[in-house]
Backbone as XML, in Angstrom:
<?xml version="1.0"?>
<chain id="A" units="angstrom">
  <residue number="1" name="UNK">
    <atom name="N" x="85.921" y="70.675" z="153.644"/>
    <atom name="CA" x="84.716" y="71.243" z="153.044"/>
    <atom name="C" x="85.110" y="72.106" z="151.862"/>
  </residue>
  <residue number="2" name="UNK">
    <atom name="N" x="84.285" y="72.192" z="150.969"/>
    <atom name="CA" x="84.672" y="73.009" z="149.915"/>
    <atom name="C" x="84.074" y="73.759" z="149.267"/>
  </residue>
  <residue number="3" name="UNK">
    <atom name="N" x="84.696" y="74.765" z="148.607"/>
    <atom name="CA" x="84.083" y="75.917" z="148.831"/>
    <atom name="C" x="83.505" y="76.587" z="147.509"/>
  </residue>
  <residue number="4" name="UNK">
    <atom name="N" x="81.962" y="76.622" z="147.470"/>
    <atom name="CA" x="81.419" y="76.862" z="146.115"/>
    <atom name="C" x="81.164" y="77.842" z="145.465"/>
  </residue>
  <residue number="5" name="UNK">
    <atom name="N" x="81.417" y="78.995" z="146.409"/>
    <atom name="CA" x="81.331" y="80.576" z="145.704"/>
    <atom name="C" x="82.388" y="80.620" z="144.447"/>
  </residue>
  <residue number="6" name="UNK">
    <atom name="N" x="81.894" y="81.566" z="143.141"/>
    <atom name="CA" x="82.309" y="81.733" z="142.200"/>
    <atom name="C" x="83.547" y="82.256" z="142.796"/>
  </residue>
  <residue number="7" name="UNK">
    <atom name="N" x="84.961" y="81.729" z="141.913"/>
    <atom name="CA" x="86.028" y="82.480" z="142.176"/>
    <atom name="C" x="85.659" y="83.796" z="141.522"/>
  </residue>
  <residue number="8" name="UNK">
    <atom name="N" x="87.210" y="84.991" z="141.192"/>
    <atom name="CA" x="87.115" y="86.594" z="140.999"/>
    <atom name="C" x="87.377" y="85.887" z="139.441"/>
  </residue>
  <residue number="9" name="UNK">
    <atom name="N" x="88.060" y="84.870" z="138.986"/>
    <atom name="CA" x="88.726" y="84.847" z="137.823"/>
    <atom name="C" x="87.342" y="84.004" z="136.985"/>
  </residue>
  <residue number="10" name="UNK">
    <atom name="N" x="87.896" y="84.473" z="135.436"/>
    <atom name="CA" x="86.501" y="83.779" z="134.294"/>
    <atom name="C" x="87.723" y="83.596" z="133.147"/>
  </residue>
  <residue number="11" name="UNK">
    <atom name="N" x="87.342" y="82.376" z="133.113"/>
    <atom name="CA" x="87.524" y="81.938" z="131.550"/>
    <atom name="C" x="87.425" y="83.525" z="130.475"/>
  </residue>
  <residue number="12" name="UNK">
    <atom name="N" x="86.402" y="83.911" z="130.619"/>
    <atom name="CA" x="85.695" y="85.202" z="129.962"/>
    <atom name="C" x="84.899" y="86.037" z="130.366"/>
  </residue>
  <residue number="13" name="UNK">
    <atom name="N" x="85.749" y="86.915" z="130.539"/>
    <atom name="CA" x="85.188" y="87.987" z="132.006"/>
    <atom name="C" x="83.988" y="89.480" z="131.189"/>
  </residue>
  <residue number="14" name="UNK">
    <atom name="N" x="84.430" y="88.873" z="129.683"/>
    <atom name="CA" x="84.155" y="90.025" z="129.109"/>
    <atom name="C" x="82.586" y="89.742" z="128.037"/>
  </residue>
  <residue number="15" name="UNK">
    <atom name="N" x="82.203" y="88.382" z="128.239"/>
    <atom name="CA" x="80.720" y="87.506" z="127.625"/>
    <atom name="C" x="80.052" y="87.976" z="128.690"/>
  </residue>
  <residue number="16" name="UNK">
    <atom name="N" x="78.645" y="87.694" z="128.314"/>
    <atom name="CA" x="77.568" y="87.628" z="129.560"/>
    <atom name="C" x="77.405" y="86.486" z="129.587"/>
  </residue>
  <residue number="17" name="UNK">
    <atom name="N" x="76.892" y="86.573" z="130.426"/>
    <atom name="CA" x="76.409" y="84.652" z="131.556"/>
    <atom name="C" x="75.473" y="84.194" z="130.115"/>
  </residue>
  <residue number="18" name="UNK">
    <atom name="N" x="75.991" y="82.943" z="130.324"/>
    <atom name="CA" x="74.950" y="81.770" z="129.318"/>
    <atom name="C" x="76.117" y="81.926" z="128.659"/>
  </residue>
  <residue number="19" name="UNK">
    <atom name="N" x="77.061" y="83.118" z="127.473"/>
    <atom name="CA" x="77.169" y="83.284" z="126.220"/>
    <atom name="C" x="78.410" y="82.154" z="126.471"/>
  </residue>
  <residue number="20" name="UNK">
    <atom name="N" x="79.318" y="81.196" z="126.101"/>
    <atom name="CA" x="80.003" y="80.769" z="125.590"/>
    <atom name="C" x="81.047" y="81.187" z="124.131"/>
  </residue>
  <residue number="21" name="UNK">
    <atom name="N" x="82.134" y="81.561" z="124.933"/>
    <atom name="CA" x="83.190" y="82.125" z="123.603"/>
    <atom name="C" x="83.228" y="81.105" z="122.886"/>
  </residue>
  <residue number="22" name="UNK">
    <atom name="N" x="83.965" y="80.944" z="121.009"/>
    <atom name="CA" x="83.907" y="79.993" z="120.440"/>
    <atom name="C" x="85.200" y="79.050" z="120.820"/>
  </residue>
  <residue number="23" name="UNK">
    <atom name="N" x="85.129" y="78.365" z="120.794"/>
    <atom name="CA" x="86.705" y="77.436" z="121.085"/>
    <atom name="C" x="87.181" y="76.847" z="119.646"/>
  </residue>
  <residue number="24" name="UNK">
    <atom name="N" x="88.459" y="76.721" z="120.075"/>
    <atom name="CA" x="89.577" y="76.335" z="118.544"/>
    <atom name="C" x="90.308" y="74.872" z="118.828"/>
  </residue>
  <residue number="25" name="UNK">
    <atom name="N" x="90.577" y="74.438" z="118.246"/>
    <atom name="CA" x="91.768" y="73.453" z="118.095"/>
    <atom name="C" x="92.770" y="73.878" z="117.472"/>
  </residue>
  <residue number="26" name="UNK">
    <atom name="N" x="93.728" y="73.235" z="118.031"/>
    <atom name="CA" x="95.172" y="74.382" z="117.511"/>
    <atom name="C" x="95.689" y="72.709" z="116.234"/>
  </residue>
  <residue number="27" name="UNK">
    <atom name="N" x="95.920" y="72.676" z="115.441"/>
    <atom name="CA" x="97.104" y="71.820" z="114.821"/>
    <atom name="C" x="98.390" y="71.558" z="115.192"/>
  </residue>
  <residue number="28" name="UNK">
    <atom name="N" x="98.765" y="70.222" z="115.063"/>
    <atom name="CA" x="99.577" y="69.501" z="115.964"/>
    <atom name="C" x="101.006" y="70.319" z="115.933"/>
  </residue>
  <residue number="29" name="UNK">
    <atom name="N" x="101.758" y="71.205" z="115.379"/>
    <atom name="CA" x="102.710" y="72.253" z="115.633"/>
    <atom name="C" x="102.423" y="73.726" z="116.523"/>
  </residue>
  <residue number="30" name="UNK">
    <atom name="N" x="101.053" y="73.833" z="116.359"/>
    <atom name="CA" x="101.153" y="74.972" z="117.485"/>
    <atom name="C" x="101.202" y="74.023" z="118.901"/>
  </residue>
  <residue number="31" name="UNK">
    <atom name="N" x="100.300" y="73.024" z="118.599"/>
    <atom name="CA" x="100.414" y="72.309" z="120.143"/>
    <atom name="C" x="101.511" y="72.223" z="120.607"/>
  </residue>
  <residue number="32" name="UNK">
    <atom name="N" x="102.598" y="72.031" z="119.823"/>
    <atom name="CA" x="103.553" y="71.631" z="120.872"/>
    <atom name="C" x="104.192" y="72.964" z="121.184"/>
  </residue>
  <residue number="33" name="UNK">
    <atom name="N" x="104.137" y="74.368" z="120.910"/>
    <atom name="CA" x="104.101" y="75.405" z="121.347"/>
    <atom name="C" x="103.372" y="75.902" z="122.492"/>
  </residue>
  <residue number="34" name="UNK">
    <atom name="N" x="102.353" y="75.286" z="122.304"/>
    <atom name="CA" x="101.148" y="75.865" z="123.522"/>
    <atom name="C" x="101.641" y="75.016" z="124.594"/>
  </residue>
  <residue number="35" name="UNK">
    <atom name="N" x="101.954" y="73.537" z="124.528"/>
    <atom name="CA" x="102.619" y="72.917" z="125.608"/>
    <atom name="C" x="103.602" y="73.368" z="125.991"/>
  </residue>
  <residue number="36" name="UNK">
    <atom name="N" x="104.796" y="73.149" z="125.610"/>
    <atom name="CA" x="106.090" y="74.822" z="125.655"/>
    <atom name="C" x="105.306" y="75.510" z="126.494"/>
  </residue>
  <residue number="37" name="UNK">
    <atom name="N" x="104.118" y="76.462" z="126.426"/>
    <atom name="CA" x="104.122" y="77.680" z="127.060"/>
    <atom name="C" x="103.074" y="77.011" z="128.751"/>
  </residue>
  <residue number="38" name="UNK">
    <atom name="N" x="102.714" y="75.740" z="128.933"/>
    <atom name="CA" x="101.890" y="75.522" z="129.913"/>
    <atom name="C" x="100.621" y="75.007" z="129.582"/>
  </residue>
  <residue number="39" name="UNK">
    <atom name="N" x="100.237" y="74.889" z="128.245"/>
    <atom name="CA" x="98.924" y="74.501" z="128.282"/>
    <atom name="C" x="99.063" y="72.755" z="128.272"/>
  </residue>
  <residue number="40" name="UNK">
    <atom name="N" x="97.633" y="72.660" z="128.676"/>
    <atom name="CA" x="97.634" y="71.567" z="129.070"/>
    <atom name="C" x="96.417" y="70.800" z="128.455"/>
  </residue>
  <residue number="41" name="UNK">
    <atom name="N" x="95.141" y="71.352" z="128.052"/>
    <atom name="CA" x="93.596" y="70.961" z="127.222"/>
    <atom name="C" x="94.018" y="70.576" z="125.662"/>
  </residue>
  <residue number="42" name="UNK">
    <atom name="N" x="92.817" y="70.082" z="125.020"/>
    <atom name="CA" x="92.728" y="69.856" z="123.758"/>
    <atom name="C" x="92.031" y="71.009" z="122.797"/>
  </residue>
  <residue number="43" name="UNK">
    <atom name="N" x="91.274" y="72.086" z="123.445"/>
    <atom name="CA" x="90.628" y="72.849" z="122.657"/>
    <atom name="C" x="90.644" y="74.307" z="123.956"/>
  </residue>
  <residue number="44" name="UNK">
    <atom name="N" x="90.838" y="75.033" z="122.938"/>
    <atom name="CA" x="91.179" y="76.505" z="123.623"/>
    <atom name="C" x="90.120" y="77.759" z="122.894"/>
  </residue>
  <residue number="45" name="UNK">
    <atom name="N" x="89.478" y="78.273" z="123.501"/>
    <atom name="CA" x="88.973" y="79.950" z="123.154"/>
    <atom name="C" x="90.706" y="81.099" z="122.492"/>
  </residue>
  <residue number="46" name="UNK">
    <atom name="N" x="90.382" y="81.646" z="121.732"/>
    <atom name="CA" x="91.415" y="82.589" z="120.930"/>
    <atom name="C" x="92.047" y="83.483" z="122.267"/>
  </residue>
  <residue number="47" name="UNK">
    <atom name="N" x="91.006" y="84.173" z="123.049"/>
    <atom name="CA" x="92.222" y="84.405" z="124.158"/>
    <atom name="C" x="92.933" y="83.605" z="125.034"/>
  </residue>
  <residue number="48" name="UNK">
    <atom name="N" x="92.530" y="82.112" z="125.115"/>
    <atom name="CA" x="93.624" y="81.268" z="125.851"/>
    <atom name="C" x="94.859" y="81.533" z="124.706"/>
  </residue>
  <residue number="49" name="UNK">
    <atom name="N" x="94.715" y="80.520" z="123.145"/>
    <atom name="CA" x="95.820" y="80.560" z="122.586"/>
    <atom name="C" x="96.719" y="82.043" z="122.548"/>
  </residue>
  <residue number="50" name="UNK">
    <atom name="N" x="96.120" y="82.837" z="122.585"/>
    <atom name="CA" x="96.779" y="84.299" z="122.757"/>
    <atom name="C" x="97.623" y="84.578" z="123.714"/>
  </residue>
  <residue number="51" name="UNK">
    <atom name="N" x="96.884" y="83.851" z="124.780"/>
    <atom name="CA" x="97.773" y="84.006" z="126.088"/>
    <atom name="C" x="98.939" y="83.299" z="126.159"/>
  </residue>
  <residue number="52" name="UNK">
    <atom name="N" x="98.826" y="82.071" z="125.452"/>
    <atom name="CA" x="100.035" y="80.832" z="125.498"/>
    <atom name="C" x="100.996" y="81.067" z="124.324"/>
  </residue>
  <residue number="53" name="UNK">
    <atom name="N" x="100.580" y="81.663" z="123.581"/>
    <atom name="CA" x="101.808" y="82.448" z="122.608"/>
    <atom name="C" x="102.356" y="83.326" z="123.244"/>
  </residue>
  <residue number="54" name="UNK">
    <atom name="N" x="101.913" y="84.357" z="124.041"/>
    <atom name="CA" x="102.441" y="85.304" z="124.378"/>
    <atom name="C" x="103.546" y="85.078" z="125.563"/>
  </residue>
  <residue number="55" name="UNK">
    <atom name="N" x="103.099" y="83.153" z="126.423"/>
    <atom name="CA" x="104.134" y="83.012" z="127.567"/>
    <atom name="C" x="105.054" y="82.760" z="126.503"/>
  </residue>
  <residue number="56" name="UNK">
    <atom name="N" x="104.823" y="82.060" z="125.251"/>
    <atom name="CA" x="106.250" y="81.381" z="124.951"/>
    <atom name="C" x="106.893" y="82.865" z="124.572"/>
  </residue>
  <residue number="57" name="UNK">
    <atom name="N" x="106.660" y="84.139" z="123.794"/>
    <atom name="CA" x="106.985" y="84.688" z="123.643"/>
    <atom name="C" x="108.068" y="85.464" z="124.710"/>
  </residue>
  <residue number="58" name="UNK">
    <atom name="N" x="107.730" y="85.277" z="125.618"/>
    <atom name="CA" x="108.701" y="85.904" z="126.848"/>
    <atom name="C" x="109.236" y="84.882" z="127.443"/>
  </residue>
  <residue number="59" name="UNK">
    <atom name="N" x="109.324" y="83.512" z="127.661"/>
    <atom name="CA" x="109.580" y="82.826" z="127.621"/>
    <atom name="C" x="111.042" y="82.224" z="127.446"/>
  </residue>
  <residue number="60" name="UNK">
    <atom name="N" x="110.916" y="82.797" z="125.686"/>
    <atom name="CA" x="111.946" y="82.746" z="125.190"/>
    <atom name="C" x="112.477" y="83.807" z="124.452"/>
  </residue>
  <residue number="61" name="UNK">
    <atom name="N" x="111.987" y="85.353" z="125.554"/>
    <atom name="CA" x="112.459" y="86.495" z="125.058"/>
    <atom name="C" x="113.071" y="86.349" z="123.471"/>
  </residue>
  <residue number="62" name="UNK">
    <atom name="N" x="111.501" y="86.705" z="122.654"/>
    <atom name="CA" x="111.633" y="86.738" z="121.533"/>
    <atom name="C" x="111.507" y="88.298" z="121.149"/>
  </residue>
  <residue number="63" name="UNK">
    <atom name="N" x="111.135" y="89.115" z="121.874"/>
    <atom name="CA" x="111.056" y="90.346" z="122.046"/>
    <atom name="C" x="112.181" y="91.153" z="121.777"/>
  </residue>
  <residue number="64" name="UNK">
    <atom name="N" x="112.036" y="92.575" z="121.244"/>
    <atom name="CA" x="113.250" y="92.701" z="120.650"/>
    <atom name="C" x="112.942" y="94.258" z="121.941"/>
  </residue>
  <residue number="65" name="UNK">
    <atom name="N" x="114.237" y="93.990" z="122.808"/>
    <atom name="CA" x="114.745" y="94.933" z="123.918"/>
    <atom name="C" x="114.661" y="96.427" z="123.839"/>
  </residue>
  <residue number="66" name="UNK">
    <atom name="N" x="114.500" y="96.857" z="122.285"/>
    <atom name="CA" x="113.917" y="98.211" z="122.329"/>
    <atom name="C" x="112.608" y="98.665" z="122.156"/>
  </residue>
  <residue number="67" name="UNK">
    <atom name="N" x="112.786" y="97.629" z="120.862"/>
    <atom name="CA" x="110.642" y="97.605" z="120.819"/>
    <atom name="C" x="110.199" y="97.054" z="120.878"/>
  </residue>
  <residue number="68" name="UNK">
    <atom name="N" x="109.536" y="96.619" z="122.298"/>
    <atom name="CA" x="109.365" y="95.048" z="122.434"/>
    <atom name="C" x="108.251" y="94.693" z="121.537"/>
  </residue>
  <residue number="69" name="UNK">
    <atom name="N" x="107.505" y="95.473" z="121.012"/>
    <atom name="CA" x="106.443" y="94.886" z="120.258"/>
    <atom name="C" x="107.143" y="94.336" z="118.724"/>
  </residue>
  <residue number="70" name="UNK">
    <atom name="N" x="108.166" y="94.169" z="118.422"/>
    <atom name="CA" x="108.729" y="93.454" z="117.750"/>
    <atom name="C" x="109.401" y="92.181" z="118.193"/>
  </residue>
  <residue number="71" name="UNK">
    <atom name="N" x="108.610" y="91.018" z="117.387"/>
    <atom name="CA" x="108.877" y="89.783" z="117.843"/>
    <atom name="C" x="109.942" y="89.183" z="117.097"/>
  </residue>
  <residue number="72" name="UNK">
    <atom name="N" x="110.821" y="89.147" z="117.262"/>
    <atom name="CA" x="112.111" y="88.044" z="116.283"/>
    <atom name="C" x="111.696" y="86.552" z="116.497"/>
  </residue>
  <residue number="73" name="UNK">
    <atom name="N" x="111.384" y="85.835" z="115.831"/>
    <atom name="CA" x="111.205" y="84.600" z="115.778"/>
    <atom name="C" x="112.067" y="83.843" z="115.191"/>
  </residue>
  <residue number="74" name="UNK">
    <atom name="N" x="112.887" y="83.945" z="114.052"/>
    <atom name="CA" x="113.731" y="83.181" z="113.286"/>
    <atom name="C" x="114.003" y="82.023" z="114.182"/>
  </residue>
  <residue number="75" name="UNK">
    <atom name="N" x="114.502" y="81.029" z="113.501"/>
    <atom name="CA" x="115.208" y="79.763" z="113.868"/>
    <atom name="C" x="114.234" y="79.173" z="115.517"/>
  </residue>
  <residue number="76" name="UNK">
    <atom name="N" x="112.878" y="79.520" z="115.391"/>
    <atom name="CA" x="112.465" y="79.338" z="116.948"/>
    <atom name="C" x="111.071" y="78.698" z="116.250"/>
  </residue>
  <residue number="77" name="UNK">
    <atom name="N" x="110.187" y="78.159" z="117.126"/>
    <atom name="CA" x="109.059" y="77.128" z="116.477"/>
    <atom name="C" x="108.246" y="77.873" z="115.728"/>
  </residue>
  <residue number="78" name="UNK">
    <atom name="N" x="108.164" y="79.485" z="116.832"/>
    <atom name="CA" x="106.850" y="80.079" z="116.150"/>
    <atom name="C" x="106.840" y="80.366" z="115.180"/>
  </residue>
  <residue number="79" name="UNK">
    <atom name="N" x="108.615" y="81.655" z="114.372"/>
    <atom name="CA" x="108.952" y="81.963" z="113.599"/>
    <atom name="C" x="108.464" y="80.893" z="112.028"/>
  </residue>
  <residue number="80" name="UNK">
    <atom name="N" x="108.590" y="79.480" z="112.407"/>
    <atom name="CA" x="108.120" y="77.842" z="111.839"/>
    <atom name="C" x="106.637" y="77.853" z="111.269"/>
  </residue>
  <residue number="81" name="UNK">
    <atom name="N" x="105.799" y="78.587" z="112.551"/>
    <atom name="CA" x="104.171" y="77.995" z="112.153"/>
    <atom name="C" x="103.899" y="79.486" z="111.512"/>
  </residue>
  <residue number="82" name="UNK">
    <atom name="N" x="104.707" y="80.888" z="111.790"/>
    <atom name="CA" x="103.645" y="81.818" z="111.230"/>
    <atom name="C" x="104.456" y="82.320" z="110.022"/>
  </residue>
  <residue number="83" name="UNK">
    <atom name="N" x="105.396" y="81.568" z="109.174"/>
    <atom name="CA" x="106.387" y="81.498" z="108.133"/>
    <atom name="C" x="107.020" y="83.166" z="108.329"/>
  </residue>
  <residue number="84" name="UNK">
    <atom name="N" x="107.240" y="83.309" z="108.852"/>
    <atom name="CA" x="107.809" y="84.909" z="109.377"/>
    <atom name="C" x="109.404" y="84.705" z="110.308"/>
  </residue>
  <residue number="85" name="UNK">
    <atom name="N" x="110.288" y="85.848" z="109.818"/>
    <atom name="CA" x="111.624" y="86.028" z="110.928"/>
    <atom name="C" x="111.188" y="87.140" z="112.145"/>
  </residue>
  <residue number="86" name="UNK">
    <atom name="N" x="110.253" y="87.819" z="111.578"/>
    <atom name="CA" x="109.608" y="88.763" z="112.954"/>
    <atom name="C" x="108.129" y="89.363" z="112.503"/>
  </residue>
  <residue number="87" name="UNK">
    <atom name="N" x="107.927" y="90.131" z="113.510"/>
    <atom name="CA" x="106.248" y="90.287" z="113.249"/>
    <atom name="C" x="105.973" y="91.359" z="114.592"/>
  </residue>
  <residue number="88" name="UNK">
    <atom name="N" x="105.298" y="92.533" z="113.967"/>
    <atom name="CA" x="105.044" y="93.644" z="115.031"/>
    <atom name="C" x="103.426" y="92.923" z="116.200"/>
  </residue>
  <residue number="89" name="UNK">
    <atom name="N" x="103.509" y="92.837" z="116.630"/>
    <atom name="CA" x="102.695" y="92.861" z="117.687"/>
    <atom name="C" x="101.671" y="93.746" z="118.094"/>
  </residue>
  <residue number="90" name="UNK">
    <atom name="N" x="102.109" y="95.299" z="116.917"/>
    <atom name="CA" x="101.191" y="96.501" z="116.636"/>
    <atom name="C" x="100.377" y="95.854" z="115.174"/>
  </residue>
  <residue number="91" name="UNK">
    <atom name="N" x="100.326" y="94.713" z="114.817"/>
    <atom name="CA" x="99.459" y="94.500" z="114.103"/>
    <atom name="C" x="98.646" y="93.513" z="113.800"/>
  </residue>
  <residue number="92" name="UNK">
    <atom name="N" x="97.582" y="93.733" z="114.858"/>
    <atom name="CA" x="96.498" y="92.760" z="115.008"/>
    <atom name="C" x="96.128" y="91.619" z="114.137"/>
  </residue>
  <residue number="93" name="UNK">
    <atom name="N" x="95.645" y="92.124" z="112.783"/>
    <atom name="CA" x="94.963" y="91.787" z="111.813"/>
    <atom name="C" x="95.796" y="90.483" z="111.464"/>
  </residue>
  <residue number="94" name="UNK">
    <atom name="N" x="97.331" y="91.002" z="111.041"/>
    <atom name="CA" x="98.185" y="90.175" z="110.913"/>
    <atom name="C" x="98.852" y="88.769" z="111.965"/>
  </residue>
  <residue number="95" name="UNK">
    <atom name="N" x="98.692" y="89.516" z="113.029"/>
    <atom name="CA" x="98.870" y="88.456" z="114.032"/>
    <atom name="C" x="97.557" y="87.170" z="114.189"/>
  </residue>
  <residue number="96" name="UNK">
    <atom name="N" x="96.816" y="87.924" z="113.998"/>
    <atom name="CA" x="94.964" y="86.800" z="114.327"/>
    <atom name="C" x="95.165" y="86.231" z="113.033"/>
  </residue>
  <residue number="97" name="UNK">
    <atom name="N" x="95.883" y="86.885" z="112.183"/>
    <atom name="CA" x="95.735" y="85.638" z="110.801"/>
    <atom name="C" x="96.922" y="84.850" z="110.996"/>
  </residue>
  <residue number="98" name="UNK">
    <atom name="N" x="97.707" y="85.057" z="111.106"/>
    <atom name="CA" x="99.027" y="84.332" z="111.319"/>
    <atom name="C" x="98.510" y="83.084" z="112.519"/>
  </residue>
  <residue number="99" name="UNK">
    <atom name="N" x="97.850" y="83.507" z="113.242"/>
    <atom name="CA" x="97.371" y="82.186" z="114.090"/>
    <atom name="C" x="96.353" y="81.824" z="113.863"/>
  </residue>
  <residue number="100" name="UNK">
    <atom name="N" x="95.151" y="82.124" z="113.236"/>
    <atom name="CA" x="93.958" y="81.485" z="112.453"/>
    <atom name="C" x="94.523" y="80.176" z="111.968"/>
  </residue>
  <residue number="101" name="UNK">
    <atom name="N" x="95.982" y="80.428" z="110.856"/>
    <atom name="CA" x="96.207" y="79.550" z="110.044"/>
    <atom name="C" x="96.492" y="78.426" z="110.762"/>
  </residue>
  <residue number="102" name="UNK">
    <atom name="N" x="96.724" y="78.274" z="111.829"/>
    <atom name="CA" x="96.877" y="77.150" z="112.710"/>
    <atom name="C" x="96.151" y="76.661" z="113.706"/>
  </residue>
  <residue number="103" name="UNK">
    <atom name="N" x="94.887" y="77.301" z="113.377"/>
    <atom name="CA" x="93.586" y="76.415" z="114.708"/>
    <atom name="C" x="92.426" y="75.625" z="113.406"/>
  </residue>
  <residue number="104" name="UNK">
    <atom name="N" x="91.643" y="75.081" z="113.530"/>
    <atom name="CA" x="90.712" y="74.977" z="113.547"/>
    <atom name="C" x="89.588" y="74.908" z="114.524"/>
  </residue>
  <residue number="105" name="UNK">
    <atom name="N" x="88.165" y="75.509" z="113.803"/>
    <atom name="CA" x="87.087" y="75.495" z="114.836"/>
    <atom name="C" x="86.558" y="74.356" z="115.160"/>
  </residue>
  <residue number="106" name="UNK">
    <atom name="N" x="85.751" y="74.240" z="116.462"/>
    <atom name="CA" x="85.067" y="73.406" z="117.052"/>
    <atom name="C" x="83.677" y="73.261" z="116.687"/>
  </residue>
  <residue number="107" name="UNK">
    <atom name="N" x="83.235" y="72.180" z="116.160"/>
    <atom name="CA" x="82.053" y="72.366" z="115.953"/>
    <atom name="C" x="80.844" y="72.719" z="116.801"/>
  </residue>
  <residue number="108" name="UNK">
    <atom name="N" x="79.689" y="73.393" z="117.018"/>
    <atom name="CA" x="78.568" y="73.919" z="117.742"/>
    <atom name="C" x="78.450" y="72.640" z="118.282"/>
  </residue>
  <residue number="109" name="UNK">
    <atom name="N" x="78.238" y="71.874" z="118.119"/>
    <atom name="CA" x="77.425" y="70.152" z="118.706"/>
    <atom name="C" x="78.865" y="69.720" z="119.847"/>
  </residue>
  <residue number="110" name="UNK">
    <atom name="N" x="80.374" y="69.929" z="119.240"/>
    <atom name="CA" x="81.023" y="69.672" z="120.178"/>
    <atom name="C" x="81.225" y="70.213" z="121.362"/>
  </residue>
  <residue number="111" name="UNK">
    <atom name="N" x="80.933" y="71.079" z="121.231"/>
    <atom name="CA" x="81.273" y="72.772" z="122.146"/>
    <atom name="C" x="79.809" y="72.446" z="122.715"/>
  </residue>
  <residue number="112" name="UNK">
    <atom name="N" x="79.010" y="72.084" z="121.980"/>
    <atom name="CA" x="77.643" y="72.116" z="123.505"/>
    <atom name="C" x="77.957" y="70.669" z="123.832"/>
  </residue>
  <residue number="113" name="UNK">
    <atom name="N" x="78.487" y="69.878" z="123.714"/>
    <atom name="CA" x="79.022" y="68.460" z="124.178"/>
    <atom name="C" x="79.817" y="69.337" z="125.612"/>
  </residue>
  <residue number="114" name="UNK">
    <atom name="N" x="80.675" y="69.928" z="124.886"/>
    <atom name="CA" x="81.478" y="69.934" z="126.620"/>
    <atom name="C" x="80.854" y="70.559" z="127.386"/>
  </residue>
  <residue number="115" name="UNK">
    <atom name="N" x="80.070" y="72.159" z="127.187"/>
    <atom name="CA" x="79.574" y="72.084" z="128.374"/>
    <atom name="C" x="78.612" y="71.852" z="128.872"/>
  </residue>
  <residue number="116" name="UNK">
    <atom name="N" x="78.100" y="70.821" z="128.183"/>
    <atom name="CA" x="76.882" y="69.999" z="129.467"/>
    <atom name="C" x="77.655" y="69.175" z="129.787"/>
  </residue>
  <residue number="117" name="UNK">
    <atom name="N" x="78.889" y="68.595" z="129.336"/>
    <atom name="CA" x="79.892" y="67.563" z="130.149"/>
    <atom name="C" x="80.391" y="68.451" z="131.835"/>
  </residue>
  <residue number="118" name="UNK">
    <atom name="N" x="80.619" y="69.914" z="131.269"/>
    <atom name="CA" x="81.076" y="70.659" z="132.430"/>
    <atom name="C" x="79.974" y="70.778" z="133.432"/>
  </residue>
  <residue number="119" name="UNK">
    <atom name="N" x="78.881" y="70.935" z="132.853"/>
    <atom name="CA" x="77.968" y="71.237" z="133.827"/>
    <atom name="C" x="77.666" y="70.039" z="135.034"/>
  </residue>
  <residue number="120" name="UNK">
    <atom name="N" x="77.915" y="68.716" z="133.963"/>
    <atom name="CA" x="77.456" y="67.554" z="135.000"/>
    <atom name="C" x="78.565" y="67.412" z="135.718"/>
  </residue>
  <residue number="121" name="UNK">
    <atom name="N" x="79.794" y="67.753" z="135.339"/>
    <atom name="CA" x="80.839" y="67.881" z="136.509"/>
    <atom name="C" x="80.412" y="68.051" z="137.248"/>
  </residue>
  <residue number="122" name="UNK">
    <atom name="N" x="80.203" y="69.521" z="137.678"/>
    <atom name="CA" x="79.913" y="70.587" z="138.045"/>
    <atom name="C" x="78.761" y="69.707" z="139.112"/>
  </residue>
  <residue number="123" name="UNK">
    <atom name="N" x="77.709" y="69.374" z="138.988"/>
    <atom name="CA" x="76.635" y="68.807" z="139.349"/>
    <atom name="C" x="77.171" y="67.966" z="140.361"/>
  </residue>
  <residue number="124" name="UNK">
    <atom name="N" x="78.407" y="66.663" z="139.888"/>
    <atom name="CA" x="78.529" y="65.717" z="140.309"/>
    <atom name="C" x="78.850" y="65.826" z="141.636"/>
  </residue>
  <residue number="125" name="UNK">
    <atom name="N" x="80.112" y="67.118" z="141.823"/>
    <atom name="CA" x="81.178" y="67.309" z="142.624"/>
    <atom name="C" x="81.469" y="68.870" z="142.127"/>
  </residue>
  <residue number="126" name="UNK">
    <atom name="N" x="80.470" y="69.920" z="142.845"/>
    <atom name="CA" x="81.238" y="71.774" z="142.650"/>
    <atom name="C" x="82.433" y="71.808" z="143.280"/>
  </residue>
  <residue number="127" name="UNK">
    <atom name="N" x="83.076" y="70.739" z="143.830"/>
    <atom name="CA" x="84.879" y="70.914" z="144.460"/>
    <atom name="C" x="85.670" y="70.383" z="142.911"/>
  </residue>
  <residue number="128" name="UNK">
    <atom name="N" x="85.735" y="69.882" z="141.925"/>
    <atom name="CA" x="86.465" y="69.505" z="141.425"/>
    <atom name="C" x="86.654" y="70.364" z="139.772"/>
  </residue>
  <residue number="129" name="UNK">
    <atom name="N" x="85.553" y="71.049" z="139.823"/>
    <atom name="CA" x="85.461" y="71.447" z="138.555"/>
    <atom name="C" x="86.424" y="72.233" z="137.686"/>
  </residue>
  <residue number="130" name="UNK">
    <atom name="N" x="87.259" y="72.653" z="136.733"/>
    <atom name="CA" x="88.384" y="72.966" z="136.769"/>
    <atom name="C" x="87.686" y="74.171" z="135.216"/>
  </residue>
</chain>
């Protein structure tokens, strides 16, 4: 039997119900980074990709042992996509642009494509929905 109560965990814990975060497509060099770090989809919300930079980042202890918010990247993929040898991690602005340059957005029509695709999941079978 299976069990249909909402899990504790959300995609986006921090939207209200209905709202849908925007989702990205990453370009075919971050992908193979985001795979590196575990991902596994075709289109991601900015805090997934955030999150999957940040496994590869420890990952492959790119972190620099005193301050870790200094990232050394050289000679490593990311160092590749955000044309940088390191990059503080104390700076937002710079980091969300440094990975902007490698997503594109999803269009509104696609993004309501999936989730009424999710929903009829959802409909078909509430055990399988992922």
């Amino acid at each position: 039997m299976c069990n249909t109560k909402m899990s504790a965990r959300s995609d986006n814990p921090a939207s209200p119900p209905g709202k849908e975060e925007a989702l990205v497509k990453q370009k075919p060099p971050l992908w193979e980074l985001l795979k590196f770090a575990g991902a596994h989809k075709d289109t991601f919300t900015m805090k997934e990709v955030i999150f999957y930079i940040g496994q590869y980042i420890m990952s492959e202890q790119l972190y620099d042992e005193k301050e870790q918010h200094i990232i050394n990247c050289a000679n490593y993929l990311l160092g590749d996509l955000f044309g940088v040898l390191s990059f503080s991690a104390k700076e937002p602005k710079i980091v969300y642009a440094m990975i902007s340059r490698n997503l594109t957005a999803v269009s509104r029509e696609e993004n309501e494509t999936r989730i009424n695709l999710k929903k009829t999941m959802f409909l078909r079978n509430p055990c399988k929905i992922n």
